[in-house]
N, C-alpha and C positions, 0 to 999 in steps of 0.2 A: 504494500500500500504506500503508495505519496505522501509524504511529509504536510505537502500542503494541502492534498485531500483530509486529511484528518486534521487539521488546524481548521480548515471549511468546514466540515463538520460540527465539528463543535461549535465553531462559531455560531451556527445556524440552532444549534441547540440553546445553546444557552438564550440568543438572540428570541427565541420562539416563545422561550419558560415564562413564565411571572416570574421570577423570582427576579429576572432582570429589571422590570419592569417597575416590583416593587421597591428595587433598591435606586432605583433612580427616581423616582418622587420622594424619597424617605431621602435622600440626597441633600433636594431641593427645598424640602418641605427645614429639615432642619436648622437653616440659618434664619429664616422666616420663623421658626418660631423663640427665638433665643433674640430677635431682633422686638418682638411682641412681650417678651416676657421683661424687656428692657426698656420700653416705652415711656414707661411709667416713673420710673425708677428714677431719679437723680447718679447715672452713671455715666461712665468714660468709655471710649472705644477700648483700652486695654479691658477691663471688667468684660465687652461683649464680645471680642475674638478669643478669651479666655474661657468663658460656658458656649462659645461654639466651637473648641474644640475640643471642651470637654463634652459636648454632645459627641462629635467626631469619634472620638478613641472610643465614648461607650459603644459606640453602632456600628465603628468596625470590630471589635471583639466580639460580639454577639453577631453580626454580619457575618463575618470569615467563619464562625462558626456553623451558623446555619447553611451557610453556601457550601463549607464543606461535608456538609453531612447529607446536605442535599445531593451533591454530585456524586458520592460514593455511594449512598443509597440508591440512585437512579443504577447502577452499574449492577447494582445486586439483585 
C-alpha cells in the first residue's frame, strides 16, 4: 500500500467523524467564552490569555485523550 494512500485515508476518516467537527467548534467556542466570563470583571489582557489557556491545556488533555481512544477503539 502507498504511503500516501493511507495518509488519504485517514485523512478522509477523521475529516468525515464528528469528532473533528466537534473539536473544532469547542476550538472556537472556547476563547469566546473566557472573553464572556471577563466582560464583567474589572481585568487585564494578561488575566484573559491566562484562563484561555488554561481553558486550552484543560481541552487538550481530555481532547488527546478522547481522540485517542476514539481512534484505537475505531481499529478494534
Amino acid at each position: 500500500m502507498n504511503t500516501l494512500s493511507f495518509v488519504y485515508c485517514e485523512i478522509r476518516k477523521v475529516y468525515k467523524s464528528s469528532v473533528f467537527w466537534v473539536v473544532i467548534v469547542a476550538i472556537t467556542i472556547l476563547p469566546v467564552v473566557a472573553l464572556f466570563k471577563f466582560s464583567a470583571a474589572d481585568v487585564n489582557w494578561n488575566m484573559y490569555f491566562a484562563d484561555t489557556l488554561e481553558f486550552f491545556t484543560t481541552f487538550l488533555v481530555l481532547g488527546f485523550s478522547f481522540t485517542a481512544c476514539w481512534s484505537f477503539g475505531q481499529e478494534y
